[in-house]
NUGU-151949 format. One record per residue (C-alpha): residue number from 1; residue in three letters; chain; x, y, z. Coordinates in steps of 0.5 Angstrom, whole numbers. Example, Ala and Ser with C-alpha at 12.3 -4.5 7.8 and 13.67 -1.06 7.14 Angstrom:
# NUGU-151949
+-----+-----+---+-------+-------+-------+
!   k !   r ! c !    px !    py !    pz !
+-----+-----+---+-------+-------+-------+
!   1 ! ALA ! A !    25 !    -9 !    16 !
!   2 ! SER ! A !    27 !    -2 !    14 !
+-----+-----+---+-------+-------+-------+
END
This chain:
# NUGU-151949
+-----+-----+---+-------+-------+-------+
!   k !   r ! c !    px !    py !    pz !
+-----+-----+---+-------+-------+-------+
!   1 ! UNK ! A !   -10 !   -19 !   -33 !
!   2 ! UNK ! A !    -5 !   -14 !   -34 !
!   3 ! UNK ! A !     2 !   -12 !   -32 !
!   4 ! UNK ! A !     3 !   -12 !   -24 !
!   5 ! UNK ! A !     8 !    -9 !   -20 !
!   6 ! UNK ! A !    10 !    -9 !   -12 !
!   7 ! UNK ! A !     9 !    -3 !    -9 !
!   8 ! UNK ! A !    12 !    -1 !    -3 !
!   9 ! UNK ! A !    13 !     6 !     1 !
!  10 ! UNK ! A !    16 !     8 !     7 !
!  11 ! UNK ! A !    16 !    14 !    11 !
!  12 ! UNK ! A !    16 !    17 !    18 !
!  13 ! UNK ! A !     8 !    16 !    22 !
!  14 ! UNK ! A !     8 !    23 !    21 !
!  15 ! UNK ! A !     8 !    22 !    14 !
!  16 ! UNK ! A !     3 !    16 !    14 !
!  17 ! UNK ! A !    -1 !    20 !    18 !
!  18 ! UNK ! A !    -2 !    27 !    13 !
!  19 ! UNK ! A !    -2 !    21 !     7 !
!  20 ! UNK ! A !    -9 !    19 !    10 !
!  21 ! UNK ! A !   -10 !    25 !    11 !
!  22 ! UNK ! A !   -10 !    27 !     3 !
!  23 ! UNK ! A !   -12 !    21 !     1 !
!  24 ! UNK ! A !   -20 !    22 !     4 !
!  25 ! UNK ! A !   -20 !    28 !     1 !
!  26 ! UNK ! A !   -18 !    26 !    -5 !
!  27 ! UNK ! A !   -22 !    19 !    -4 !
!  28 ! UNK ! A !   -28 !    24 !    -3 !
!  29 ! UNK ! A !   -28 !    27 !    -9 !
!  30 ! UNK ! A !   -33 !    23 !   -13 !
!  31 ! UNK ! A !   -28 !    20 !   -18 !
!  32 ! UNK ! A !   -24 !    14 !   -15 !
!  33 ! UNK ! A !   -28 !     8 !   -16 !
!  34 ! UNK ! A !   -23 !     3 !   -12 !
!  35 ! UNK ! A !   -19 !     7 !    -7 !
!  36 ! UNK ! A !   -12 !     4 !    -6 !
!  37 ! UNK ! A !   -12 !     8 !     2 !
!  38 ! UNK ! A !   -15 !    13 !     7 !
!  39 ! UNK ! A !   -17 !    13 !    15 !
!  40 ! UNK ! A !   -21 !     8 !    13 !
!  41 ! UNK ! A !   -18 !     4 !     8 !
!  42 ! UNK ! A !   -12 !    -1 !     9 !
!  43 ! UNK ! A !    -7 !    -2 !     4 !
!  44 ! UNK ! A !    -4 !    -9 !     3 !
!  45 ! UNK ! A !     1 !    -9 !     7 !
!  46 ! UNK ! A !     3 !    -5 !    13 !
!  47 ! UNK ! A !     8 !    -6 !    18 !
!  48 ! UNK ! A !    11 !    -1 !    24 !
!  49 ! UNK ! A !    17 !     0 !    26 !
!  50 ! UNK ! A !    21 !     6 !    30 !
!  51 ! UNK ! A !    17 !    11 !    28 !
!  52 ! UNK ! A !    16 !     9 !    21 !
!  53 ! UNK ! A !    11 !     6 !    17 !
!  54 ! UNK ! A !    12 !     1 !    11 !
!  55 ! UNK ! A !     6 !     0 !     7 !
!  56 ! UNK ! A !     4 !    -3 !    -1 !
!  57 ! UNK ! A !     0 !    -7 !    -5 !
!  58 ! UNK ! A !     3 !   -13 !    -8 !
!  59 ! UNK ! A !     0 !   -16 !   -16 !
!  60 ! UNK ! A !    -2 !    -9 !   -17 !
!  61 ! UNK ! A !    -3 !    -5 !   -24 !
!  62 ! UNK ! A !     1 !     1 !   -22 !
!  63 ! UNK ! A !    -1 !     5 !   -29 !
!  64 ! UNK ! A !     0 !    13 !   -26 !
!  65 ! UNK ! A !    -5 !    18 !   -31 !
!  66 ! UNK ! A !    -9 !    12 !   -32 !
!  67 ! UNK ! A !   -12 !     9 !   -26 !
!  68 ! UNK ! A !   -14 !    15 !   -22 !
!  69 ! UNK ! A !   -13 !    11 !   -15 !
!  70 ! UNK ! A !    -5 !    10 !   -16 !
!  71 ! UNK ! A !    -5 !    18 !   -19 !
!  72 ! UNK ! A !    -8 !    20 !   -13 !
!  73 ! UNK ! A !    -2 !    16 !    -8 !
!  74 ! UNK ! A !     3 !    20 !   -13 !
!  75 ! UNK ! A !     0 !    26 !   -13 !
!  76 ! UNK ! A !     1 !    25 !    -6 !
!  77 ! UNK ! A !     8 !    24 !    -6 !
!  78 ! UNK ! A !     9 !    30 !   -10 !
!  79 ! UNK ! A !     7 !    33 !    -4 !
!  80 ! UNK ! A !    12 !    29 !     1 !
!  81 ! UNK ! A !    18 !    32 !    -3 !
!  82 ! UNK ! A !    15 !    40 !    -3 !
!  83 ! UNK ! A !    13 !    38 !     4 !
!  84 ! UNK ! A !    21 !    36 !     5 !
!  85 ! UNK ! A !    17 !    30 !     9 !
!  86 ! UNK ! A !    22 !    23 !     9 !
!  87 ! UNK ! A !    19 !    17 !     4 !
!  88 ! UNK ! A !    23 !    11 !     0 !
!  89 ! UNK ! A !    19 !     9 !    -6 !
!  90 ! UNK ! A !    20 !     3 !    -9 !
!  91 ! UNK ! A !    16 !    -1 !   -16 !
!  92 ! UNK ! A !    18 !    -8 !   -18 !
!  93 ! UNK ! A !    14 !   -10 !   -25 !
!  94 ! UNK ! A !    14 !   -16 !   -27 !
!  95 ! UNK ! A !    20 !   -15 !   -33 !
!  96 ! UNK ! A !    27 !   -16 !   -30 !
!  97 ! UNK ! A !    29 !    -9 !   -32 !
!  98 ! UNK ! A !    23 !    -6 !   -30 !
!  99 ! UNK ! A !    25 !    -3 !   -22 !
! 100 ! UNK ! A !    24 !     4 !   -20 !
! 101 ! UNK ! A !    26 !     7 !   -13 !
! 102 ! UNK ! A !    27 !    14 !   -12 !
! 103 ! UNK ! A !    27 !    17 !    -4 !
! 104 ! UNK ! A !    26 !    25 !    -2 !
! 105 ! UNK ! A !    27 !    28 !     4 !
! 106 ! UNK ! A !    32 !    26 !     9 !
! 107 ! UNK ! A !    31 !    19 !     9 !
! 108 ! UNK ! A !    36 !    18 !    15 !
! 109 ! UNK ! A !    30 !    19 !    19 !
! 110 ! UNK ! A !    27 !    13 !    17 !
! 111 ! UNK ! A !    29 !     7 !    22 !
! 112 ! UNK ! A !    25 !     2 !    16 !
! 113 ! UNK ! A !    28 !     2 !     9 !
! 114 ! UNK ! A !    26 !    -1 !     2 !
! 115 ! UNK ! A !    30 !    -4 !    -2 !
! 116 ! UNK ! A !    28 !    -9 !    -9 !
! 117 ! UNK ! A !    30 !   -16 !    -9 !
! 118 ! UNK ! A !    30 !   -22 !   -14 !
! 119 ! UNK ! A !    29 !   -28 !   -12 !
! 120 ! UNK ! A !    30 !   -35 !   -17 !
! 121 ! UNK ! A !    25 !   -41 !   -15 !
! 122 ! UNK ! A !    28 !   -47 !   -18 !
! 123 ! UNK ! A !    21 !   -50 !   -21 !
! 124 ! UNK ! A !    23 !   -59 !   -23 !
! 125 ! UNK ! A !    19 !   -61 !   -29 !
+-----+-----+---+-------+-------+-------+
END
């Protein structure tokens, strides 16, 4: 089982484009046994708008230095924000408290933004 998150990125295609790009590099580099994303792979959800690109994985364990897949995405980020390369990252765990968001670059560029949400179901017994 384990804790879960949602995860969801965006940034301008271009963006997207050099995130494949690092990925299949890192993918290929022998030690990522399920790899969250490349040319090849598609994330868990994708949408396209203007040229921008939301994408993410919903139920996810999101253990960065532990899972060699969710370390690579970061590193990759890493590289956005050397890169000046416009992104709004946003992490919902499972715990009300546990929200993580942080944007690098001009994010005006981007026509799709990511925000956290809450929703309240209200289950009857």
């Amino acid at each position: 089982m384990g804790y879960r998150s949602e995860v969801k990125i965006a940034t301008i295609r271009e963006g997207y484009d050099a995130l494949l790009e690092i990925m299949d590099l890192k993918n290929k580099s022998g030690n990522v046994e399920y790899p969250l994303i490349g040319s090849d792979i598609d994330p868990g959800y994708f949408e396209e708008e203007g040229g921008s690109v939301v994408f993410g994985w919903d139920d996810i364990k999101w253990y960065v230095g532990l899972l060699c897949d969710v370390t690579n995405v970061e590193e990759a980020l890493g590289e956005f924000d050397e890169q000046e390369i416009p992104y709004e990252f946003c992490r919902i765990g499972e715990s009300w408290d546990d929200i993580e968001f942080r944007t690098s670059g001009d994010n005006e560029n981007l026509a799709i933004h990511v925000e956290p949400s809450v929703a309240i179901e209200v289950v009857s017994s």
